[in-house]
VOBA-1610 file (N, C-alpha, C; in pm, whole numbers, padded with zeros to 5 digits, always signed):
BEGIN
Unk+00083-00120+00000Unk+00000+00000+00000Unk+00088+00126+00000Unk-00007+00221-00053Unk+00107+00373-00051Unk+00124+00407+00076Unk+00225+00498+00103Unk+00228+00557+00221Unk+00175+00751+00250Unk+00137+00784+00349Unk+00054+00861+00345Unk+00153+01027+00244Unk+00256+01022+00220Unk+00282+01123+00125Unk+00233+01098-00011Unk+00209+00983-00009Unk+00246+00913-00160Unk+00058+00940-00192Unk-00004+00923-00064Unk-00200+00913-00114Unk-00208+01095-00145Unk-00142+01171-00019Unk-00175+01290-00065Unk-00126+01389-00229Unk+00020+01309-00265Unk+00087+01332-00393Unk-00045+01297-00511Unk-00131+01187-00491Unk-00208+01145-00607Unk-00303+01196-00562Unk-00370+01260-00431Unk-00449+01366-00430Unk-00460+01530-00494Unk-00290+01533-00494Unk-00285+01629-00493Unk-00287+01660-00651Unk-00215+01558-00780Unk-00228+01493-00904Unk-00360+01487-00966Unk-00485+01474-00887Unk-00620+01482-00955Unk-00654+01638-00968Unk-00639+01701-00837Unk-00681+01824-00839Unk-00592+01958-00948Unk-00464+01886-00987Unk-00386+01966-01037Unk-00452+01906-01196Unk-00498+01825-01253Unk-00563+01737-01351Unk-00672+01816-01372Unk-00798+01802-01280Unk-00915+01914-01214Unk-00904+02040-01327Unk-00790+02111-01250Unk-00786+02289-01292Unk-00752+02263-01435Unk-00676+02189-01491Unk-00642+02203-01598Unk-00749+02156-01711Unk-00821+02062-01650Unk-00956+02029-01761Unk-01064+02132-01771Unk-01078+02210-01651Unk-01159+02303-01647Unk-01107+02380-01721Unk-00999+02441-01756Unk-00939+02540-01846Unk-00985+02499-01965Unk-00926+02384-01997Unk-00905+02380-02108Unk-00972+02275-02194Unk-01069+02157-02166Unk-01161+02140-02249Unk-01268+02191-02240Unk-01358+02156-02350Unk-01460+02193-02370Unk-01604+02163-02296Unk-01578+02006-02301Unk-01716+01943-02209Unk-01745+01994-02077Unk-01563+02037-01973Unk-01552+02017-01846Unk-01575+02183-01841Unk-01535+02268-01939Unk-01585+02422-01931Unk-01730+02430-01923Unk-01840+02366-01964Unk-01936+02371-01935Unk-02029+02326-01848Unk-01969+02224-01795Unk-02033+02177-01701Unk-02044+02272-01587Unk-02176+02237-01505Unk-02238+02312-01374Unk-02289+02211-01241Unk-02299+02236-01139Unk-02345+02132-01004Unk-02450+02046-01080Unk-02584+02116-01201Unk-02707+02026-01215Unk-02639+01948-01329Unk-02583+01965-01440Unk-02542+01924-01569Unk-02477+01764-01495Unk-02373+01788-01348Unk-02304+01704-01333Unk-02383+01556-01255Unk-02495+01677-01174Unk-02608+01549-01124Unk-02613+01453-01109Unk-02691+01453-01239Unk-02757+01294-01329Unk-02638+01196-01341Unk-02463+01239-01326Unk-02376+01129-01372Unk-02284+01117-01231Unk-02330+01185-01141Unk-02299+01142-01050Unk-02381+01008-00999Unk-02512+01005-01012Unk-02616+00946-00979Unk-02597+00804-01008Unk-02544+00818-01162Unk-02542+00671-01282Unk-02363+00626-01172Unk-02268+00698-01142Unk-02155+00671-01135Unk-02186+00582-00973Unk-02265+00627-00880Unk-02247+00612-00696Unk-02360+00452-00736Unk-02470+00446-00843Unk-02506+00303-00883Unk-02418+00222-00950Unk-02330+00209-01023Unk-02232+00168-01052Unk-02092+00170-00983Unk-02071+00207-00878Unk-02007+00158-00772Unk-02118+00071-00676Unk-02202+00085-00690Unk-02295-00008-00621Unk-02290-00146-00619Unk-02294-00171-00772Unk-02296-00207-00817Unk-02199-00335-00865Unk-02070-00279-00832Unk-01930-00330-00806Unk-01947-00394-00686Unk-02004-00313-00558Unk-02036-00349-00423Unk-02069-00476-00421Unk-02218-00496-00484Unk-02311-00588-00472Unk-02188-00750-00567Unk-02136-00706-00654Unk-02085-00810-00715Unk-01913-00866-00636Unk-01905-00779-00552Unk-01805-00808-00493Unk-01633-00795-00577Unk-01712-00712-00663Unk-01560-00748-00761Unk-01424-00595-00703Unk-01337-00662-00647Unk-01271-00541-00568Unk-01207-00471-00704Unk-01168-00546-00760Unk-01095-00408-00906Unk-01198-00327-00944Unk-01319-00376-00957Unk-01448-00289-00999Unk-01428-00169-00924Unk-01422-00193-00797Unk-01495-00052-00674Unk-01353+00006-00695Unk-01213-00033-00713Unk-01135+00098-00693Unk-01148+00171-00769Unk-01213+00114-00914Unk-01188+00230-01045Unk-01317+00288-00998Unk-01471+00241-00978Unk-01504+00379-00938Unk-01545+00428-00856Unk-01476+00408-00747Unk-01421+00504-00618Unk-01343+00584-00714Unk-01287+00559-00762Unk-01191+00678-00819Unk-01281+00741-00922Unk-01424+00728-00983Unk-01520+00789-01075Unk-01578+00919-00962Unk-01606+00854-00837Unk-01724+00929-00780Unk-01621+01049-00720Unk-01500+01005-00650Unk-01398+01102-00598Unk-01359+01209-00706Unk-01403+01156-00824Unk-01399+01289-00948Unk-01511+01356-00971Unk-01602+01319-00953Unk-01713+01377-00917Unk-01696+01517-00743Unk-01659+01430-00700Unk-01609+01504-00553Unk-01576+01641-00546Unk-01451+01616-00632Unk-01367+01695-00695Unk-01380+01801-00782Unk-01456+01775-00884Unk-01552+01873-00970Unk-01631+01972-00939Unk-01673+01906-00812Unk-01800+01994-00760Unk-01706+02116-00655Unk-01613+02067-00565Unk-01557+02164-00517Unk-01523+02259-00589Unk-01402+02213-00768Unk-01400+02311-00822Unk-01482+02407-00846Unk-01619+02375-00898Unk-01732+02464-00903Unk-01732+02559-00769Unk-01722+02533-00671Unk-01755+02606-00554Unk-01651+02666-00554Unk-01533+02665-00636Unk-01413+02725-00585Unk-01434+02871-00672Unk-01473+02859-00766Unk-01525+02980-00888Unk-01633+03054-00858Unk-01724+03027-00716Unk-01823+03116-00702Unk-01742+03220-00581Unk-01800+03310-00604Unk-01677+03460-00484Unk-01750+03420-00386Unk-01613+03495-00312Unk-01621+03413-00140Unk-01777+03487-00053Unk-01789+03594-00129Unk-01892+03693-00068Unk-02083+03641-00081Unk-02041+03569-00223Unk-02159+03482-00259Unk-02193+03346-00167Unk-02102+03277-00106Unk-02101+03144-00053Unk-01995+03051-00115Unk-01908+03102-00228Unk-01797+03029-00269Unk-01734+02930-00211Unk-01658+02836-00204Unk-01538+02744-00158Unk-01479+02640-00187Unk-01396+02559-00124Unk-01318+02459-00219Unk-01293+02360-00136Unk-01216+02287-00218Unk-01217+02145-00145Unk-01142+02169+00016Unk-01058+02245-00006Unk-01021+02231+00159Unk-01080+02280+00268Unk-01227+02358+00186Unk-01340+02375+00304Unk-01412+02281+00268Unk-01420+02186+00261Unk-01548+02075+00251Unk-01465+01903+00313Unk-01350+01969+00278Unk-01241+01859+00363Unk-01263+01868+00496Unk-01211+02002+00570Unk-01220+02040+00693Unk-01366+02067+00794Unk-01455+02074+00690Unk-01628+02046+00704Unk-01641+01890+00786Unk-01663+01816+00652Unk-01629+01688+00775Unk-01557+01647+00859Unk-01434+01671+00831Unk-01354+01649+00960Unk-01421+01696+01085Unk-01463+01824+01074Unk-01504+01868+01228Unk-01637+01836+01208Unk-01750+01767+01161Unk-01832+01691+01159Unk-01800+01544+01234Unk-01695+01511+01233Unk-01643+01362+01244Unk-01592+01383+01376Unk-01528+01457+01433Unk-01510+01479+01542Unk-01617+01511+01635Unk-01690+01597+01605Unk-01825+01642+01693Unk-01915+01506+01671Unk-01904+01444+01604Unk-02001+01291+01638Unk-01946+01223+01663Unk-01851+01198+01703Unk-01768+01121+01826Unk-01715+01131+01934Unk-01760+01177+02020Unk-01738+01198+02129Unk-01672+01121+02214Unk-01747+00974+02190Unk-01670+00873+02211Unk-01523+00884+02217Unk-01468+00918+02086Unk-01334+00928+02051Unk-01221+01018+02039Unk-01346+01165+02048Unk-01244+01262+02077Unk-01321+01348+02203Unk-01407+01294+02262Unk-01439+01331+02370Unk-01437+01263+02488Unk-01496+01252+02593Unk-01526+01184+02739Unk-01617+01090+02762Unk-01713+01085+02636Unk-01874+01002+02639Unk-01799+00857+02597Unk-01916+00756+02704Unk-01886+00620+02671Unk-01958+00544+02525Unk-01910+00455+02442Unk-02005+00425+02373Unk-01900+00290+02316Unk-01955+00221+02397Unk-01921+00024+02373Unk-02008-00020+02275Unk-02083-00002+02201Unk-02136-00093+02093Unk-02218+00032+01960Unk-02229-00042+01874Unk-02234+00034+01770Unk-02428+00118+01748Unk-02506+00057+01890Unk-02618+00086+01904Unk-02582+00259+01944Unk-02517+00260+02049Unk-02503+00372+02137Unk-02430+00488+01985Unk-02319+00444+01979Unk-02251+00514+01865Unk-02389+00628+01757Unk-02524+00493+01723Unk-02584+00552+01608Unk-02645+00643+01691Unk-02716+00609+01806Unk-02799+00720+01904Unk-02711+00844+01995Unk-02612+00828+01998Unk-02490+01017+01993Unk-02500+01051+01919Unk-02492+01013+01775Unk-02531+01089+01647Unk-02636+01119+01626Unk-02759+01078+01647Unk-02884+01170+01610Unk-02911+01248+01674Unk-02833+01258+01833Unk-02894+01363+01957Unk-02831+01471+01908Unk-02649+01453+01875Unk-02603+01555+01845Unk-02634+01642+01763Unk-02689+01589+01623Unk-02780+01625+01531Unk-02868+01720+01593Unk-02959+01654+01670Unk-03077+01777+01713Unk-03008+01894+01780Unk-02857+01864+01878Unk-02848+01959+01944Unk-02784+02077+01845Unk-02755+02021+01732Unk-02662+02130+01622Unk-02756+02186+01557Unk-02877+02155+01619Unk-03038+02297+01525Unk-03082+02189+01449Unk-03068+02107+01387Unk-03145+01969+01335Unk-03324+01990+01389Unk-03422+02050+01308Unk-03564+01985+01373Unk-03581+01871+01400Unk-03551+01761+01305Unk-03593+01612+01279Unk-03495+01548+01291Unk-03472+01396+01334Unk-03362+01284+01297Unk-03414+01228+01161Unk-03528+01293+01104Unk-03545+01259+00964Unk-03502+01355+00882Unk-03434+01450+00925Unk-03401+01517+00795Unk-03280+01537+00709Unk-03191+01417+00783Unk-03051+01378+00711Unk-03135+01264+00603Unk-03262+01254+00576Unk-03304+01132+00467Unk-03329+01173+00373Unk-03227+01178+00242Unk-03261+01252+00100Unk-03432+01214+00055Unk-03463+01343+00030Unk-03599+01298-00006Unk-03603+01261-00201Unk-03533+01264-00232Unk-03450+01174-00385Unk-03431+01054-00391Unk-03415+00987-00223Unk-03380+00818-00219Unk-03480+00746-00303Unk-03458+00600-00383Unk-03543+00520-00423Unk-03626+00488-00245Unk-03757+00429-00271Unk-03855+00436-00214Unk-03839+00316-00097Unk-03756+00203-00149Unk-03698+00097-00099Unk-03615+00113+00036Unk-03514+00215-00032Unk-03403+00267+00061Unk-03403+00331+00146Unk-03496+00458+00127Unk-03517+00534+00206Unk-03615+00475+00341Unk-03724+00364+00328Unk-03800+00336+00468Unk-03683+00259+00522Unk-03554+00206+00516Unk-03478+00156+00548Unk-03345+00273+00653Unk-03360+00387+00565Unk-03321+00475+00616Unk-03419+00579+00710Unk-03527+00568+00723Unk-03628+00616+00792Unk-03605+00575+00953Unk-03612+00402+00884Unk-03624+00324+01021Unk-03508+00307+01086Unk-03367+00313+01013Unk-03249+00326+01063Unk-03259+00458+01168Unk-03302+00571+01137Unk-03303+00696+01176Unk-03356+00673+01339Unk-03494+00650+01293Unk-03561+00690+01424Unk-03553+00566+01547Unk-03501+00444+01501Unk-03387+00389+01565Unk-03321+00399+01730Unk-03227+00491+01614Unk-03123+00580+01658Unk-03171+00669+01802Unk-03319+00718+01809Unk-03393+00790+01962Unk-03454+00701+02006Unk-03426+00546+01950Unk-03529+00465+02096Unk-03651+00432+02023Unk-03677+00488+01903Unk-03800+00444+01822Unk-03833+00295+01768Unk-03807+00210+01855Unk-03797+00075+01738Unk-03860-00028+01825Unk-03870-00187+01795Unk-03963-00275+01825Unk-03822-00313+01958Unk-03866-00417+02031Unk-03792-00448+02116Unk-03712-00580+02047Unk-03798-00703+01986Unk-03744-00772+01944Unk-03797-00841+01781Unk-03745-00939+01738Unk-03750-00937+01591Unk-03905-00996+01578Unk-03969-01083+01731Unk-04056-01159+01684Unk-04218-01023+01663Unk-04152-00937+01744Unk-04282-00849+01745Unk-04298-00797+01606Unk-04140-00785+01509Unk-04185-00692+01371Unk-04252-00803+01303Unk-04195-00960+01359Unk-04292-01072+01242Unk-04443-01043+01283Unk-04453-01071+01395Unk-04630-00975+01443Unk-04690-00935+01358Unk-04613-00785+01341Unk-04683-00672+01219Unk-04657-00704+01091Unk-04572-00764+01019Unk-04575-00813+00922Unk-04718-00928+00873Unk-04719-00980+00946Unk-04863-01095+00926Unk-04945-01019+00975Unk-04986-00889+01074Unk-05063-00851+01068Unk-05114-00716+00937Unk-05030-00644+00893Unk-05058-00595+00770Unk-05077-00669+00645Unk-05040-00835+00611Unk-05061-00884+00565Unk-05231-00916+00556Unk-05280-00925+00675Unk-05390-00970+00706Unk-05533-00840+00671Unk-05447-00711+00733Unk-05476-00590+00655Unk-05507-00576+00487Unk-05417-00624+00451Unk-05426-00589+00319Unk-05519-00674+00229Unk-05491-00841+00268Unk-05621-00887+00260Unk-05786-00851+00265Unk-05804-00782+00380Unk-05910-00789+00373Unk-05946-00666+00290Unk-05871-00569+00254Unk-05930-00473+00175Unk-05885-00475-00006Unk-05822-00628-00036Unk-05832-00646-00130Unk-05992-00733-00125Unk-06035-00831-00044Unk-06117-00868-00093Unk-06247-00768-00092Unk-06222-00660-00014Unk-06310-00558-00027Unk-06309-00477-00195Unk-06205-00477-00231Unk-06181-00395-00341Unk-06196-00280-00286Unk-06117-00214-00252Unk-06128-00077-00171Unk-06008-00029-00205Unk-06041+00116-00191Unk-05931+00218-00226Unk-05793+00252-00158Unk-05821+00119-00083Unk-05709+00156+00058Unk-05583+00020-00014Unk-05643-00014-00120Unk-05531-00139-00164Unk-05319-00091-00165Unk-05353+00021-00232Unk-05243+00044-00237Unk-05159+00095-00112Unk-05198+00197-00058Unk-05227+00199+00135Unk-05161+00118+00199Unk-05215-00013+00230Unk-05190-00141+00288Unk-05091-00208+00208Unk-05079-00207+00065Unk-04970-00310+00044Unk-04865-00183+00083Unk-04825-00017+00061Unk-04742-00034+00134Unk-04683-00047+00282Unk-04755-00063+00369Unk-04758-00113+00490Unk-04646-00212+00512Unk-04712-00306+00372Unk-04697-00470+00439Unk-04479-00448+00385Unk-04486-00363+00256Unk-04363-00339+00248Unk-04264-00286+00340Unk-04340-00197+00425Unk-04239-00069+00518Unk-04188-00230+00608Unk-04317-00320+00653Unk-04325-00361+00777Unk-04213-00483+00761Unk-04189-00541+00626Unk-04101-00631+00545Unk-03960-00547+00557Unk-03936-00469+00567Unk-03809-00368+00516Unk-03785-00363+00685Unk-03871-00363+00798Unk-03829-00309+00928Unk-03824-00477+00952Unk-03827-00604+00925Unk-03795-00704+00943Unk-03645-00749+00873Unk-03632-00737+00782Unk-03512-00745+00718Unk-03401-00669+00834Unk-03466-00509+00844Unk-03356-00435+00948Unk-03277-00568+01058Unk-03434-00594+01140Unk-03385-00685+01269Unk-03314-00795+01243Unk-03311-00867+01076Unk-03207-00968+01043Unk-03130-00962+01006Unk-03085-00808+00987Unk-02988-00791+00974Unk-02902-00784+00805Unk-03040-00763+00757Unk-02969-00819+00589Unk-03063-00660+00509Unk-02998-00630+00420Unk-03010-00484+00352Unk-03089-00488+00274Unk-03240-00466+00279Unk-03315-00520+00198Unk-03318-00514+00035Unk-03252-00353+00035Unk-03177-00350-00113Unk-03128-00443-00184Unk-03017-00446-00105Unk-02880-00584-00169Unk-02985-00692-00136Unk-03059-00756-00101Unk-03117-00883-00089Unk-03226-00854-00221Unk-03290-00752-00224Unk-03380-00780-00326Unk-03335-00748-00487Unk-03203-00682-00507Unk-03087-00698-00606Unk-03079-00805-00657Unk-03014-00893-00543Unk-02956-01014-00537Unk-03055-01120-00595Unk-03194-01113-00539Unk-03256-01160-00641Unk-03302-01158-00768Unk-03317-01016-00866Unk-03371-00980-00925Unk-03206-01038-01023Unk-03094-01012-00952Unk-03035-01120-01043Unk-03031-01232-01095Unk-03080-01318-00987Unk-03098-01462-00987Unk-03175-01437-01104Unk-03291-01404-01067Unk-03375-01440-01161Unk-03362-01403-01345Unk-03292-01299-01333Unk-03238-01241-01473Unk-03150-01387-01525Unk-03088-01417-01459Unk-02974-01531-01514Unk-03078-01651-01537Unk-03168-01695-01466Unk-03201-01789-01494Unk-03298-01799-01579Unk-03393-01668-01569Unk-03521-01714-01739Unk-03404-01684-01830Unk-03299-01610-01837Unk-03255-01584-01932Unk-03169-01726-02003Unk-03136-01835-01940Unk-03065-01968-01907Unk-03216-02031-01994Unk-03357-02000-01914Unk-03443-02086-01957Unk-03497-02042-02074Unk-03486-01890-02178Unk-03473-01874-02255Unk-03374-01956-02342Unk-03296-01953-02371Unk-03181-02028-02450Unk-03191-02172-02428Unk-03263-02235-02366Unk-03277-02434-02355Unk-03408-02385-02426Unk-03499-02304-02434Unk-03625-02327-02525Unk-03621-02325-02655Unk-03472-02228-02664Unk-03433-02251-02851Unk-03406-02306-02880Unk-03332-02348-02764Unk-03240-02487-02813Unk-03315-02592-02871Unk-03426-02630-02802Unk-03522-02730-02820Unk-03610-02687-02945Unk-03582-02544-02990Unk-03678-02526-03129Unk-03791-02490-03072Unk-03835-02428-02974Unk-03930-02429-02943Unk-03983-02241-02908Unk-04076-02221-02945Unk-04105-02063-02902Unk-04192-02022-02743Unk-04113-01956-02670Unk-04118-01955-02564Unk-04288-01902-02566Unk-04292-01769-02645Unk-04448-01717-02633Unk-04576-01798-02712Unk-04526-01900-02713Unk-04689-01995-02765Unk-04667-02107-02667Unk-04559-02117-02545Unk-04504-02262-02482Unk-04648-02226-02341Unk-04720-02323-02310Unk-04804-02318-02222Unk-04736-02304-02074Unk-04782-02267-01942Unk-04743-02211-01870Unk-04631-02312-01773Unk-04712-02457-01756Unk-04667-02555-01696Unk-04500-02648-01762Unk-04532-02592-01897Unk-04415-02638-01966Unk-04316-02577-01936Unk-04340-02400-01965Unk-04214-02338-01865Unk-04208-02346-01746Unk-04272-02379-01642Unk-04251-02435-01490Unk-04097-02520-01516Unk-04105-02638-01582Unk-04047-02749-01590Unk-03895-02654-01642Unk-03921-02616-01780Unk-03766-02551-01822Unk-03728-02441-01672Unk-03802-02399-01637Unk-03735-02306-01466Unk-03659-02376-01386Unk-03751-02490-01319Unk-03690-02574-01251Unk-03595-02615-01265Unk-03566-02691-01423Unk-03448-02734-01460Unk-03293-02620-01422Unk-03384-02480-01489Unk-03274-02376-01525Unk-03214-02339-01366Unk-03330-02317-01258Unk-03261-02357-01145Unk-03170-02428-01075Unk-03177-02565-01112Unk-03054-02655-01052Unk-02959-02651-01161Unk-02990-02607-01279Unk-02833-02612-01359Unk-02771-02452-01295Unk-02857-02395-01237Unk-02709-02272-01192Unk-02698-02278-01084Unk-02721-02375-00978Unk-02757-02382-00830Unk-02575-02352-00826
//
């Protein structure tokens, strides 16, 4: 691994890279905070993405996409005057840092905090005490819909807001289930209502097991991509057209396509 002159030298190598693209091409002269947005967005899912596949060469290259992104944006802030709200990376460096310090107290203060429960609940108090109205309002309201009740429930957590143990969220899970039932067989306007219920209440069960409901429901939506796509290709194989093949017949090619990628 480098040693710490050697990380700040190739820190210091992007940003000197930075000024000079801004000068002097064309694409990077035009770009603005919204223009850059949308590819920040595509770049932090595609490190995700790397995440989810585990592939470590993947995530360094783009860790090194989004840290240009990082980077970009300070420049921008570095070009607005200081009188306007201007600044640069070494105020947004030194931003968190003393963010990182003031939520740890633990570590650079006197407060005890032995497990990683206590750790999340100093951080949301401190939050309120730094003018924060809400422990909901560090939750991008931009998150996919998935993520964010995950981050909701992470949040409020954090003040003591949560079930005591895992069997009570299975409780509410079968009981919004049971909810939603009955106002499907009602046909009632409350259908959509209740199924998301039964989702929030699925997403605050996952929390207590500990598994990310994201990456778990990813993880499937892969599976399943690989495998009709597996049971696509044995239906050609066989000469056969998948959209006239009756329903039970593709049961059988699934199954199969299942244990051939088990």
């Amino acid at each position: 691994m480098h040693t710490r002159a050697e990380k700040l030298e190739a820190f210091g190598r992007l940003l000197d890279i930075m000024d000079e693209l801004r000068e002097k091409c064309p694409w990077d002269k035009k770009q603005t905070f919204e223009s850059l947005r949308h590819l920040t967005i595509e770049e932090t899912h595609e490190l995700a993405d790397a995440i989810i596949d585990a592939d470590i060469q993947e995530i360094k290259k783009e860790t090194g996409d989004v840290l240009l992104h990082m980077v970009f944006y300070a420049k921008l802030g570095s070009e607005i005057p200081e009188g306007e709200g201007g600044w640069d990376i070494a105020d947004a460096l030194h931003s968190i840092c003393e963010k990182l310090i003031s939520r740890h107290p633990h570590i650079y203060g006197d407060v005890k905090a032995n497990d990683e429960a206590t750790v999340k609940a100093n951080w949301e108090k401190i939050k309120l005490k730094e003018g924060s109205n809400s422990v909901l309002e560090g939750v991008p309201r931009s998150l996919p819909s998935l993520i964010k009740a995950y981050r909701i429930q992470d949040k409020v957590r954090g003040v003591g807001f949560d079930w005591d143990n895992v069997n009570q969220v299975l409780d509410k899970v079968n009981e919004e289930l049971e909810e939603l039932a009955v106002e499907v067989d009602a046909k009632s306007d409350r259908i959509s209502d209740e199924f998301g219920d039964v989702l929030f209440a699925l997403i605050n069960y996952a929390r207590f097991l500990d598994v990310n409901p994201d990456e778990a429901l990813e993880r499937t939506n892969r599976r399943f991509i690989n495998r009709f796509m597996h049971l696509e290709n044995a239906v050609k194989a066989d000469g056969k057209d998948l959209g006239e093949m009756p329903l039970v017949e593709m049961e059988t090619y699934w199954n199969k396509a299942k244990k051939e990628l088990e």
